[in-house]
C-alpha positions as CSV (number, residue, x, y, z in Angstrom):
1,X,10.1,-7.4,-21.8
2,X,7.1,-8.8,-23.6
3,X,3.5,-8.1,-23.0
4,X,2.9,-11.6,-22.3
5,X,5.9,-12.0,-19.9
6,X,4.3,-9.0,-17.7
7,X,1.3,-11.6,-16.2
8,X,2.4,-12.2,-12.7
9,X,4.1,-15.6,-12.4
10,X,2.7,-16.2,-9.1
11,X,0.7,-19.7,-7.9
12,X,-2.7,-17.2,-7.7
13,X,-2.3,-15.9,-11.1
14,X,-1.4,-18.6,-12.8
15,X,-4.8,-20.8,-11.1
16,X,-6.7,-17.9,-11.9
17,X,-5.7,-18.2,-15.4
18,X,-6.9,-21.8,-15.5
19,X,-10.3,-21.3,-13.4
20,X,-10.9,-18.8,-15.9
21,X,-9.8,-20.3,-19.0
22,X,-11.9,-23.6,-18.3
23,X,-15.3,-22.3,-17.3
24,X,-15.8,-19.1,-19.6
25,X,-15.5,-18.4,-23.3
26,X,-12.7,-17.7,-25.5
27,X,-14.9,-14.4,-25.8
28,X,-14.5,-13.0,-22.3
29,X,-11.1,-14.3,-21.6
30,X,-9.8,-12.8,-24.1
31,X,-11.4,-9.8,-23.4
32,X,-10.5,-10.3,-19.4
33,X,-6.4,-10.7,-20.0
34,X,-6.4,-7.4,-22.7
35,X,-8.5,-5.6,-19.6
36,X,-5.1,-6.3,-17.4
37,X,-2.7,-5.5,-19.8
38,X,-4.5,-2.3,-21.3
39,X,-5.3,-1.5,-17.3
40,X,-1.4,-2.1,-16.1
41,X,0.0,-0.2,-19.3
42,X,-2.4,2.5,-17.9
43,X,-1.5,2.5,-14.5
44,X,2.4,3.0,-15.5
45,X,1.7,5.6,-17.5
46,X,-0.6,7.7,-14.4
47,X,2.7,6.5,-12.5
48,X,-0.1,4.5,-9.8
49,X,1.8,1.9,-7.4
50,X,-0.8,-0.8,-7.9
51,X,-0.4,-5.1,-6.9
52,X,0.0,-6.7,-10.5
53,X,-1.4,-9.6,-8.9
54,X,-4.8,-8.0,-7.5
55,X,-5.2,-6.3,-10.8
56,X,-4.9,-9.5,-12.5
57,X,-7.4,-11.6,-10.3
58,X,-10.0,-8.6,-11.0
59,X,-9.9,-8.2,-14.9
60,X,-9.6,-11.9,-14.9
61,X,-12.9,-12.2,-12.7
62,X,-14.5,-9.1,-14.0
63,X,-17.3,-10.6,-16.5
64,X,-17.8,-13.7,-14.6
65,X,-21.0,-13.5,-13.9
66,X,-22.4,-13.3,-17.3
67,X,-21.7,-16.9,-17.5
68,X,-25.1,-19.1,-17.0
69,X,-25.0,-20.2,-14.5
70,X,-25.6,-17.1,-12.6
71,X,-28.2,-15.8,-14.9
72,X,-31.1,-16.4,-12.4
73,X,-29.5,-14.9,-9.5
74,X,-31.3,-12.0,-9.9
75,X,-28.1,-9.9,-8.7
76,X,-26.1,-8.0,-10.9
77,X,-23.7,-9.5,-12.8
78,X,-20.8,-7.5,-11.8
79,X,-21.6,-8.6,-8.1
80,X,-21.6,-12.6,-9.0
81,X,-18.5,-11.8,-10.9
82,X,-17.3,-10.4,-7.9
83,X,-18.0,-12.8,-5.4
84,X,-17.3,-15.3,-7.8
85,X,-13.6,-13.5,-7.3
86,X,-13.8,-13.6,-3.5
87,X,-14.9,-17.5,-3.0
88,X,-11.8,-17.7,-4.9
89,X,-9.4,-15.6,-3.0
90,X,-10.4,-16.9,0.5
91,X,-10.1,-20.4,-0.3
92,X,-6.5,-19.6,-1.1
93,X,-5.8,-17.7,2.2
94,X,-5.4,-13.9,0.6
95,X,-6.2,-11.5,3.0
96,X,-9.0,-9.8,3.6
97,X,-8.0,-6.1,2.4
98,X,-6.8,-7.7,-0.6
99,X,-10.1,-9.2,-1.2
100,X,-11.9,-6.5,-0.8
101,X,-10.0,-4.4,-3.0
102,X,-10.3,-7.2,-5.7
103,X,-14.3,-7.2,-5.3
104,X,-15.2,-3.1,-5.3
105,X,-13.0,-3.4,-8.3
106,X,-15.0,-5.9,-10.1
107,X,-18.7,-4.9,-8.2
108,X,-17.8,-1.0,-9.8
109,X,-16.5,-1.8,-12.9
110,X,-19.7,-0.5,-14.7
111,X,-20.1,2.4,-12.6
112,X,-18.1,5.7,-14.2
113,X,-17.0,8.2,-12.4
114,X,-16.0,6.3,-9.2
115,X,-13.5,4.0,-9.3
116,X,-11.1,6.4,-10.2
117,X,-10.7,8.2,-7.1
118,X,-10.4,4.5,-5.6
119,X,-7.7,2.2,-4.8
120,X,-5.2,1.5,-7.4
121,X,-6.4,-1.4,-8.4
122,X,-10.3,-0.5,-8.5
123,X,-9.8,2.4,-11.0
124,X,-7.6,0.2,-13.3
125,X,-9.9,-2.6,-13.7
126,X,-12.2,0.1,-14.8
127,X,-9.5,1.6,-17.0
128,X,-8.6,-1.6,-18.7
129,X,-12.5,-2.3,-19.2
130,X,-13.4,1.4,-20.6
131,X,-10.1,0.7,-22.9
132,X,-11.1,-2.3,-24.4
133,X,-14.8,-2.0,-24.6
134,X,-15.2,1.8,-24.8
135,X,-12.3,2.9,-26.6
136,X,-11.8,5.6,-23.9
137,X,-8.3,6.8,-23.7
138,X,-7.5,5.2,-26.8
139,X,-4.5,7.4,-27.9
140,X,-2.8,7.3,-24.7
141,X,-1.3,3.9,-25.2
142,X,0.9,3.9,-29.1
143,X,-0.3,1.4,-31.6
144,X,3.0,-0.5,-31.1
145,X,1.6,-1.7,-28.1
146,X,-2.0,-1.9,-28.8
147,X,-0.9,-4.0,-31.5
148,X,0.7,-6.3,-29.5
149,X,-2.0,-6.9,-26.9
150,X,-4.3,-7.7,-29.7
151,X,-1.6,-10.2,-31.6
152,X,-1.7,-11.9,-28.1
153,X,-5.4,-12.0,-28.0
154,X,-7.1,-10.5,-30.9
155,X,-10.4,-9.4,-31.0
156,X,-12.5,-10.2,-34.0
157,X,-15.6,-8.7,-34.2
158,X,-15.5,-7.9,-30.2
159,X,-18.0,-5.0,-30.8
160,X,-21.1,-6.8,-31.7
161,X,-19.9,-10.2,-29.7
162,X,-19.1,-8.6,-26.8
163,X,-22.6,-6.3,-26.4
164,X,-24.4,-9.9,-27.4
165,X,-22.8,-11.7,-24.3
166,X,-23.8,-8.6,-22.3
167,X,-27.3,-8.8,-24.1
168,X,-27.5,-12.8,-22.5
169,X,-25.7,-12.3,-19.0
170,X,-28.3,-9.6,-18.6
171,X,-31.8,-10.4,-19.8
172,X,-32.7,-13.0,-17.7
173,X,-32.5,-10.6,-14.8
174,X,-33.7,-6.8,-16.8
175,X,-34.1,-5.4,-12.7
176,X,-30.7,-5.3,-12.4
177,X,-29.8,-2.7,-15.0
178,X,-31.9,0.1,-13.2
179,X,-29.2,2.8,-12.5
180,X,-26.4,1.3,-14.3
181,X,-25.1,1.5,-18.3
182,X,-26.3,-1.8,-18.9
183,X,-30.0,-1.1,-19.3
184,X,-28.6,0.3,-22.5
185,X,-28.0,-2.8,-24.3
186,X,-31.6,-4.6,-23.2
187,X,-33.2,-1.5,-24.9
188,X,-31.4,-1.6,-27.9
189,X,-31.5,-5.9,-27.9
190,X,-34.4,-6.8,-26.1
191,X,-37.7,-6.2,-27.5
192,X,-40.4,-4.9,-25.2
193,X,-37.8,-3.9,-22.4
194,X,-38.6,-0.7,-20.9
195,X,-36.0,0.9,-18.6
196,X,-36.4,2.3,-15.0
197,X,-36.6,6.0,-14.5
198,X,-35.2,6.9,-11.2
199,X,-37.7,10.0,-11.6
200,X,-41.0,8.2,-11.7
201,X,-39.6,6.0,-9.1
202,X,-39.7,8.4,-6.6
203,X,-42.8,10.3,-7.8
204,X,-44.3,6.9,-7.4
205,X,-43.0,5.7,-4.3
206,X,-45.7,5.0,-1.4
207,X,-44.7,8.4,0.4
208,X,-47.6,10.8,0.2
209,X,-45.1,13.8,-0.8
């Protein structure tokens, strides 16, 4: 079996595919289908019973909300990403529980050191992101197929496009990255950007002591 024969052929996936395909770039949804495959490969190989089809709907949703239109939400992107997932589930008639696993998977995928002890499906969206973008657990996977992943949707200069489109979902909104990895890039990328210190935030909160 084939790398590409292993998305679910299922109605959801295969609309999810479109919906994706049509309103982001080639960027992210490239990205988004080697975040399933890397993230399923992974899941096999920590033996995890996980729904191929919830895994796909999350890495397909994940970076959703870096698209423009949600730039002045003033929310996080992973959370318009994952509602973005949810208006989508519901008006197909998934169930709830399925839901919500598909959004804590995409609301956490930026927040280490939880979604691993989560659901199935939560800790491999976050595996299949960490994989691709952070190279973490690179050896565990051969280069046979890592090689074929990237054949299917290569990655060309991913490194500095992939921390630009984080650099645009993300500026727009610079509150949203207190507390989270992202405030990384704005203080490499944005000029005059200054991070929030969860230290001086409490010493300067309104309590007297």
């Amino acid at each position: 079996m084939t790398i590409g024969q292993t998305v679910p052929d299922t109605r959801l996936a295969t609309e999810a595919t479109e919906f994706v395909r049509e309103v982001t770039s080639d960027l992210i949804y490239h990205h988004s289908r080697r975040v399933y495959f890397f993230g399923s490969l992974m899941g096999r190989r920590r033996d995890l019973s996980f729904d191929p089809e919830l895994l796909y709907i999350g890495a397909m949703f994940h970076d959703l909300g870096l698209n423009e239109e949600y730039r002045g939400s003033g929310r996080r992107f992973e959370v318009d990403s994952a509602d973005a997932a949810r208006r989508f589930l519901l008006e197909r008639g998934v169930p709830e529980d399925s839901v919500r696993r598909v959004w804590t998977a995409i609301a956490l995928h930026t927040t280490p050191g939880i979604p691993e002890f989560m659901e199935p499906e939560v800790a491999l969206v976050t595996a299949g992101v960490e994989y691709d973008v952070l190279g973490i657990g690179y050896h565990e996977l051969d280069d046979a197929r890592r090689a074929e992943i990237t054949a299917l949707h290569p990655r060309p200069g991913f490194k500095e496009a992939i921390l630009r489109a984080f650099t645009e979902g993300i500026a727009p909104r610079p509150e949203t990255t207190f507390g989270n990895v992202k405030a990384d890039v704005l203080e490499r990328y944005v000029p005059g950007f200054r991070r929030g210190n969860f230290v001086d935030t409490i010493l300067g909160s309104p309590w007297p002591e």
